[in-house]
C-alpha positions as CSV (number, residue, x, y, z in Angstrom):
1,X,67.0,141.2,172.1
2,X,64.4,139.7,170.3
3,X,63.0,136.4,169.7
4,X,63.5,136.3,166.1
5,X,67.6,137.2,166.9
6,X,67.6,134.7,169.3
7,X,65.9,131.9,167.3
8,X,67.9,132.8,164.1
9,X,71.7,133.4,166.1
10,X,71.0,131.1,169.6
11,X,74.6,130.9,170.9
12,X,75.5,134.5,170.4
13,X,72.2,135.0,171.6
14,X,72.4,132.8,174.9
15,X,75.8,135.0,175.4
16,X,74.4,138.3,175.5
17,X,71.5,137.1,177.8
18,X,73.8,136.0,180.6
19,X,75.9,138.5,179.9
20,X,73.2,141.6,179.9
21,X,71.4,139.1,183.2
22,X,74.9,139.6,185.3
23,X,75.0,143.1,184.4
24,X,71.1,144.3,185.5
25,X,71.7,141.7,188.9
26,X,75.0,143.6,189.8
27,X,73.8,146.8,189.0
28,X,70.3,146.0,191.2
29,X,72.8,145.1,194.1
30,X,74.2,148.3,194.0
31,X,77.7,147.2,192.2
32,X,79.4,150.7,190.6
33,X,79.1,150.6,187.0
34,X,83.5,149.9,186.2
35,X,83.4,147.3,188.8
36,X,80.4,145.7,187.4
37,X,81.9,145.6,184.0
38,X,84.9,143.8,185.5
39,X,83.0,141.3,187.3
40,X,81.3,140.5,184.0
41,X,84.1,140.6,181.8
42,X,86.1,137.9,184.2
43,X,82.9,135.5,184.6
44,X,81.8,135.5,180.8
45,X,86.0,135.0,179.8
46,X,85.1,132.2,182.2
47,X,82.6,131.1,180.5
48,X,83.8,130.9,177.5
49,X,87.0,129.2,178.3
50,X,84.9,126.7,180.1
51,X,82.7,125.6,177.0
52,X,86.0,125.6,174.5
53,X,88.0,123.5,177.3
54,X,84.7,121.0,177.3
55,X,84.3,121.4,173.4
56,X,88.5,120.6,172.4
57,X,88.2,117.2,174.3
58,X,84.8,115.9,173.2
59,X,86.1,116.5,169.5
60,X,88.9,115.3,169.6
61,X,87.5,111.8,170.8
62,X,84.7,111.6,167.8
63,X,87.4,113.4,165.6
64,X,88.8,109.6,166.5
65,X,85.7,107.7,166.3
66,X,85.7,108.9,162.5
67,X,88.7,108.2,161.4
68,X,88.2,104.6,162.5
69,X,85.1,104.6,161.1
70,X,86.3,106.2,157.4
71,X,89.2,104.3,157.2
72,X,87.4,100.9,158.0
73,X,85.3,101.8,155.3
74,X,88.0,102.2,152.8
75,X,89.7,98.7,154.0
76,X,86.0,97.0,153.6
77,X,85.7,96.5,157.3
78,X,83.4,97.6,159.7
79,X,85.1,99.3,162.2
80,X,83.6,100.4,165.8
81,X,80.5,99.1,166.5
82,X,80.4,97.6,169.8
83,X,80.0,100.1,172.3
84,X,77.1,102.4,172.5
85,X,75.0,102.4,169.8
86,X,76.8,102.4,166.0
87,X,79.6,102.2,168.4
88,X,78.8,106.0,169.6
89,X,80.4,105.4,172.5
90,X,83.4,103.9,171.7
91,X,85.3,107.2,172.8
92,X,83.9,107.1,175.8
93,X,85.3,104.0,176.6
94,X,89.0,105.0,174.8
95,X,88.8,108.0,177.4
96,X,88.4,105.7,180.6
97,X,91.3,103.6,179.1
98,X,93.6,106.5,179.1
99,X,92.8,107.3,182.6
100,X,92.6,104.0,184.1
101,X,96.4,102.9,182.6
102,X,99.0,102.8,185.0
103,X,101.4,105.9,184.0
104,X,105.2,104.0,183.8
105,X,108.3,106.8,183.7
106,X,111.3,104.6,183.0
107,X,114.4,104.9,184.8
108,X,117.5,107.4,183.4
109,X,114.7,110.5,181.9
110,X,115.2,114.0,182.6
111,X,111.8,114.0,184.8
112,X,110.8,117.3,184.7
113,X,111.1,117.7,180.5
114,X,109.6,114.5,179.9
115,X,106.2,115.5,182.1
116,X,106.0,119.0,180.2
117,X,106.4,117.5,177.0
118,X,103.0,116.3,176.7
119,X,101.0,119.7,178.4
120,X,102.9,121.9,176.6
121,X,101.7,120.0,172.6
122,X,98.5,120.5,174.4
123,X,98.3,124.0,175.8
124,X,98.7,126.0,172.6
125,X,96.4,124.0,170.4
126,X,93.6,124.8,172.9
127,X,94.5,128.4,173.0
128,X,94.6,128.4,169.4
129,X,90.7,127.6,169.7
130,X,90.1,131.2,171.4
131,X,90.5,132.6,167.9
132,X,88.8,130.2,165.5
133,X,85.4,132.2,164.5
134,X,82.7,129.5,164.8
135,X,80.3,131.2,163.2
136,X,78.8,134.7,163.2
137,X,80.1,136.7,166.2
138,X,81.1,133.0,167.3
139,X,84.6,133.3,168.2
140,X,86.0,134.1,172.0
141,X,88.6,136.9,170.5
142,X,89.0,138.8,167.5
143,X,92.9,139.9,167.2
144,X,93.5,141.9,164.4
145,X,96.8,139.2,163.9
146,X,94.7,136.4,164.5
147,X,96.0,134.4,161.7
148,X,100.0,135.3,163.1
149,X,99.0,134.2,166.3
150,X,97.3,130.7,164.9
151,X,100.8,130.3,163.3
152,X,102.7,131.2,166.2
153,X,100.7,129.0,168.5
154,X,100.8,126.1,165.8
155,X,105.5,126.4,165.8
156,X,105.6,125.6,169.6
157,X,105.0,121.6,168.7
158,X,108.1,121.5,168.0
159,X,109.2,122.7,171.4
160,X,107.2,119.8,172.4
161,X,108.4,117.1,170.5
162,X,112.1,117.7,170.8
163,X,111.2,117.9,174.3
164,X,109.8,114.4,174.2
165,X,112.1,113.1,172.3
166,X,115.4,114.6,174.5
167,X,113.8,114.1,177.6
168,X,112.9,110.4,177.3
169,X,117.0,109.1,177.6
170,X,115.8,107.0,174.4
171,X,118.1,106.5,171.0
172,X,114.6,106.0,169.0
173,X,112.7,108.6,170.7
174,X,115.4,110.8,170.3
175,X,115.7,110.2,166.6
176,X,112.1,110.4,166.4
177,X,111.6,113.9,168.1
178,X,114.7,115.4,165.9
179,X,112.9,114.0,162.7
180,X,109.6,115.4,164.0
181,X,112.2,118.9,164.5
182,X,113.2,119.5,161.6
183,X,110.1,118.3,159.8
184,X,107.7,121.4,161.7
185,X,110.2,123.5,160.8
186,X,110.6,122.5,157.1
187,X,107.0,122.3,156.2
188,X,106.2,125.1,158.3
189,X,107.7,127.4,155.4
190,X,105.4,126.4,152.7
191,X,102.1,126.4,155.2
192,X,102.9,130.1,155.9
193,X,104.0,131.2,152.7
194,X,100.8,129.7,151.2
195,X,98.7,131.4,153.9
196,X,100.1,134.5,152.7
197,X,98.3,134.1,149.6
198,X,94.2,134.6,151.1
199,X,96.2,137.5,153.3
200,X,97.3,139.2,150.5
201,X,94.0,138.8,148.4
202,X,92.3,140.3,152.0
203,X,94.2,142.8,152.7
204,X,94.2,142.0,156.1
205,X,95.7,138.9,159.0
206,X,93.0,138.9,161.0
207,X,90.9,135.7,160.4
208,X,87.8,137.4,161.1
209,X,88.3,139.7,157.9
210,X,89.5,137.2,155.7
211,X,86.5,135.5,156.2
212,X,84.8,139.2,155.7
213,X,86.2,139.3,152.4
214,X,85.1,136.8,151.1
215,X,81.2,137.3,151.6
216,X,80.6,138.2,147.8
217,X,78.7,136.4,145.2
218,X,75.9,135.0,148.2
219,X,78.9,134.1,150.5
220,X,80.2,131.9,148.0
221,X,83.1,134.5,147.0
222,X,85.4,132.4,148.6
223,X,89.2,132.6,147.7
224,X,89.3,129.1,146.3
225,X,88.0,130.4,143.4
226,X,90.7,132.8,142.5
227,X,92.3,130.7,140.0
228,X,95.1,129.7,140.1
229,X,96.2,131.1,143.0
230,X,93.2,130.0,145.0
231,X,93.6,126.4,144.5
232,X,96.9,126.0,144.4
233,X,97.7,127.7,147.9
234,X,95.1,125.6,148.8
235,X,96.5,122.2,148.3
236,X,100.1,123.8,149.3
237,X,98.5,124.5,152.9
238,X,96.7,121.1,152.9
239,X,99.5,118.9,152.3
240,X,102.3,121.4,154.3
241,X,99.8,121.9,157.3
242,X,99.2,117.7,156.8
243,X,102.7,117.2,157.2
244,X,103.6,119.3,160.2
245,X,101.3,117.6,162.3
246,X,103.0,114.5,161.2
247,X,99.9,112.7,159.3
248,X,99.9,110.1,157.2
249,X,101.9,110.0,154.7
250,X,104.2,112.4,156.3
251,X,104.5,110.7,159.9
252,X,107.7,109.8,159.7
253,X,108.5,111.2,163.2
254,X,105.9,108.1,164.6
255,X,107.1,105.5,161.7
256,X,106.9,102.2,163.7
257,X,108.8,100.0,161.1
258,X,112.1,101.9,161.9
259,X,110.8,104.0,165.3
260,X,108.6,102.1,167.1
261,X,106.3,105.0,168.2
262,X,108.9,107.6,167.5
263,X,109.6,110.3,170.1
264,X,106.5,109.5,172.5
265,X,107.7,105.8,172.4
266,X,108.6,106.1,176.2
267,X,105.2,107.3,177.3
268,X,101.8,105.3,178.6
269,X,98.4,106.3,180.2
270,X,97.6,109.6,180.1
271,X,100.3,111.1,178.9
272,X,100.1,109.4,175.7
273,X,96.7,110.2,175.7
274,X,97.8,114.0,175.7
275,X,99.7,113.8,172.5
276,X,97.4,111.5,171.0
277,X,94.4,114.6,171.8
278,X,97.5,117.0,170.3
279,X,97.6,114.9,167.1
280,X,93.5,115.0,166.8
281,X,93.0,118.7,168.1
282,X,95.9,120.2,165.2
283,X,93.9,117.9,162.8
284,X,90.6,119.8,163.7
285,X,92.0,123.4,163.8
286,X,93.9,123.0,160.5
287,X,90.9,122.3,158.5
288,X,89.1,125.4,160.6
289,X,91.5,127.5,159.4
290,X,91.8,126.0,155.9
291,X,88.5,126.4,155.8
292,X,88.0,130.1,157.1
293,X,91.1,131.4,154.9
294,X,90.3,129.1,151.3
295,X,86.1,128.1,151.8
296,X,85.0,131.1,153.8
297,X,84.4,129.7,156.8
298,X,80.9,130.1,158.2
299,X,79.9,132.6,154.8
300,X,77.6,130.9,152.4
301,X,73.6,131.3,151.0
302,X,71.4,133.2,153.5
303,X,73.6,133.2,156.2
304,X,73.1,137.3,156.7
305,X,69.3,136.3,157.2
306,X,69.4,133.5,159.2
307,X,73.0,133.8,160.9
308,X,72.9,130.6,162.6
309,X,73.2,128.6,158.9
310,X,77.0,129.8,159.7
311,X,77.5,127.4,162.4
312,X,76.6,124.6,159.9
313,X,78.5,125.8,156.8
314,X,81.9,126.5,159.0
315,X,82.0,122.8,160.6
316,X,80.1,121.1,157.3
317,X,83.1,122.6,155.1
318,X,85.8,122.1,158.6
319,X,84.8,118.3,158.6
320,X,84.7,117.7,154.5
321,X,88.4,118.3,154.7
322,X,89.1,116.0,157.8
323,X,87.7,113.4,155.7
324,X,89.9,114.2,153.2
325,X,93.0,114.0,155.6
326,X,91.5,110.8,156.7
327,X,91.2,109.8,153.1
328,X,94.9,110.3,153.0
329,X,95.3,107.8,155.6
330,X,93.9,105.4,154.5
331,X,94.9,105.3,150.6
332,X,98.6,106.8,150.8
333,X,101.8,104.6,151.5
334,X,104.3,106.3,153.9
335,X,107.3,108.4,152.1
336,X,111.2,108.0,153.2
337,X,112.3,110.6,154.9
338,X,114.6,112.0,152.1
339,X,111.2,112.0,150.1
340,X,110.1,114.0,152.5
341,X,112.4,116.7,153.0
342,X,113.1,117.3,149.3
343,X,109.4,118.0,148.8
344,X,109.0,120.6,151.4
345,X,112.1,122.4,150.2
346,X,112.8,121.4,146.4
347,X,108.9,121.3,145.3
348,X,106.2,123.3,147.9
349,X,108.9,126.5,149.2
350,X,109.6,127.6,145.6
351,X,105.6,127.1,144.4
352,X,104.4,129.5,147.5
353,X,107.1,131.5,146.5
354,X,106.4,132.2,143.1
355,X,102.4,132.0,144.3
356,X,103.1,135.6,146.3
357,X,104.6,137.0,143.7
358,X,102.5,136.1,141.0
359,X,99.3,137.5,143.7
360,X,101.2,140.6,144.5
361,X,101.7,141.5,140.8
362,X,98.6,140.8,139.9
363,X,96.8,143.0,143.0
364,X,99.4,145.6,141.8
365,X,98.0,145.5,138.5
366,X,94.6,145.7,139.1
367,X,94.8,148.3,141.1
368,X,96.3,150.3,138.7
369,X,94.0,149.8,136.2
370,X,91.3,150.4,138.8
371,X,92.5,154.0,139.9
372,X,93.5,155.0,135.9
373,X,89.8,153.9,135.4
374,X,88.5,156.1,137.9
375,X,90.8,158.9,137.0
376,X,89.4,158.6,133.0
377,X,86.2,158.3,134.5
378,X,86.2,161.2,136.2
C-alpha cells in the first residue's frame, strides 16, 4: 500500500497493514497457507469486534452528554459543566455510578428472566453495529440483506421489554413492558414499510448498495431528493423508528406520571445502566441507518478522491439527526397512549402503504419508457 492510500483512507488502511503483517509473520514461521488464512481471519474478526465493543459504549455515554447539553440549551440552562473540562467528563463519572450502585433484585421476580432482560436489549443493538458501513470499506460485514438483518436485530427489543416487564412480579412494570409490546410492534410496520421505499428506488437490501446508489450528482444523489417519496419516507422512518425505541414523545412505555419508570421500574445499578446504553445505542444506529438509506451515508463531494472525507460526512449527517431526535425531546409534550396507537395505524401504515405503491408504479413506468426508448433508438 501506499502512503498516499494510507494518508487519504487511514482506518481501512491500518486494517490491511495488520492484516497483510500477520499474514507475511505466519507465513515466515512456516504456517501452511489455509491455516494461515484462518489464523488471520479469527484474529482480525477479533479485532474488529474489539474496537466496535469499545466504540458502542464510549458513544453511548457522549451520545448522553449531548442530549443534556442540547436540551439544557433549549430550557436556557446550562447543563453539565462540572466535571472534566466543559463537563467532558461528566460520562465518565455517570459510568462509575452505574458500576459502583449496589444492584437490589426484589423479592417475588422470576430471577433468571429478570437478569436476561437487560443483556438481551443490549446484545443485538451491538451486533447491529457489525453491519453499519462507517465509511468507505468501513464496515466489519457486508450481507447482501443487511438492511433485513438491521430490522431483524432492531424487533428482538421487544423480547426484551416484555421480558422486563413479566419478569419483575410488578403491576406497573408489567403494564409498562406490554405498552412498550405492542408499541415495537405497531410502529415497527410503518419503519419497515417506509424503508422499503430507498430499497425499491436501489434495487437492492443490502445497505452497502443503497448507499452505492446513491453516489450520483458528486455523492449528493441521495434519495431524499426523490420527491415526494424521498422525504416523505423519510419523516415516516424518523418518527416510526423514534417511537419504537420509545423517545420522547412516544415513551409512553417509561411515562413516570402514570408508570413510574415503566417496565425497568424494578431495576438499579448496572442493570439499569444496560437498558439505559439500549435506549442511547438504538438512538445512534437509527440515525446511521436513516442516514445511509435517505442522506447517503458516507457519499458526498470528493469523497472518491480523498475516501477518508466519508468518515466525516457519515457521522456529521448520523449526528445532525440525533440532534434532531434530541430537539424532539426537548420541545414536544408527551401523547396519550390512544394518541399513540391511532397514529401508527390510522395515519403512518396507510401513508407507507400508498408510498410503495406510488414508487413501484412509478419505477414501472420509467422503465418502460426507458426500454421503448432504446428500442426506438435502436
Amino acid at each position: 500500500m501506499d502512503i498516499f492510500s494510507f494518508i487519504f483512507n487511514p482506518f481501512v488502511g491500518l486494517y490491511n497493514l495488520i492484516r497483510d503483517g500477520l499474514t507475511q509473520l505466519l507465513l515466515a514461521a512456516g504456517v501452511p497457507a489455509d491455516t494461515t488464512r484462518l489464523i488471520v481471519f479469527f484474529i482480525m474478526g477479533l479485532l474488529v469486534v474489539t474496537v466496535v465493543l469499545i466504540l458502542a459504549p464510549v458513544m453511548m455515554m457522549y451520545i448522553t452528554l449531548l442530549e443534556r447539553k442540547v436540551v439544557a440549551r433549549m430550557q436556557d440552562r446550562v447543563g453539565p459543566n462540572r466535571v472534566g473540562p466543559l463537563g467532558l467528563l461528566q460520562p465518565i463519572a455517570d459510568m462509575i455510578k452505574f458500576m459502583v450502585k449496589e444492584d437490589i433484585v426484589p423479592e417475588g421476580v422470576d430471577r433468571p428472566v429478570h437478569l436476561l432482560a437487560p443483556i438481551i436489549a443490549v446484545v443485538p443493538v451491538v451486533m447491529s453495529f457489525a453491519i453499519i458501513q462507517f465509511g468507505v470499506g468501513m464496515g466489519a460485514v457486508d450481507l447482501n440483506l443487511g438492511l433485513l438483518f438491521l430490522l431483524a436485530m432492531g424487533s428482538v427489543a421487544t423480547i426484551s421489554v416484555f421480558m422486563a416487564g413479566f419478569g419483575s412480579h410488578n403491576k406497573f412494570a408489567l403494564i409498562g413492558g406490554m405498552r412498550a409490546a405492542a408499541q415495537i410492534i405497531s410502529y415497527e410496520i410503518p419503519q419497515i414499510l417506509a424503508v422499503a421505499v430507498p430499497v425499491l428506488l436501489a434495487g437492492s437490501i443490502s445497505l452497502s448498495q443503497v448507499i452505492q446508489a446513491q453516489s450520483g450528482a458528486f455523492g449528493l444523489g441521495w434519495f431524499f431528493w426523490y420527491i415526494p417519496v424521498g422525504p416523505i419516507a423519510f419523516f415516516v422512518y424518523l418518527l416510526a423508528a423514534t417511537a419504537e425505541i420509545n423517545r420522547v414523545p412516544f415513551d409512553l412505555p417509561e411515562a413516570e406520571s402514570e408508570l413510574v419508570a415503566g417496565y425497568h421500574t424494578e431495576y438499579s445499578g448496572m442493570k439499569f445502566g444496560l437498558f439505559y446504553l439500549a435506549e442511547f445505542l438504538n438512538t445512534f444506529l437509527i440515525s446511521a441507518i436513516g442516514a445511509s438509506i435517505f442522506f447517503g451515508g458516507w457519499q458526498g463531494p470528493f469523497v472518491q478522491q480523498i475516501p477518508a472525507l466519508g468518515i466525516l460526512y457519515f457521522f456529521g449527517k448520523t449526528i445532525l439527526l440525533i440532534i434532531v431526535q434530541l430537539w424532539f425531546r426537548g420541545a414536544l409534550p408527551r401523547i396519550r397512549v390512544d394518541q399513540l396507537m391511532n397514529f401508527g395505524w390510522k395515519r403512518l401504515v396507510p401513508i407507507t402503504l400508498a408510498l410503495i405503491l406510488f414508487t413501484a408504479a412509478f419505477l414501472w413506468f420509467y422503465r418502460g419508457v426507458l426500454l421503448f426508448l432504446k428500442g426506438y433508438g435502436g
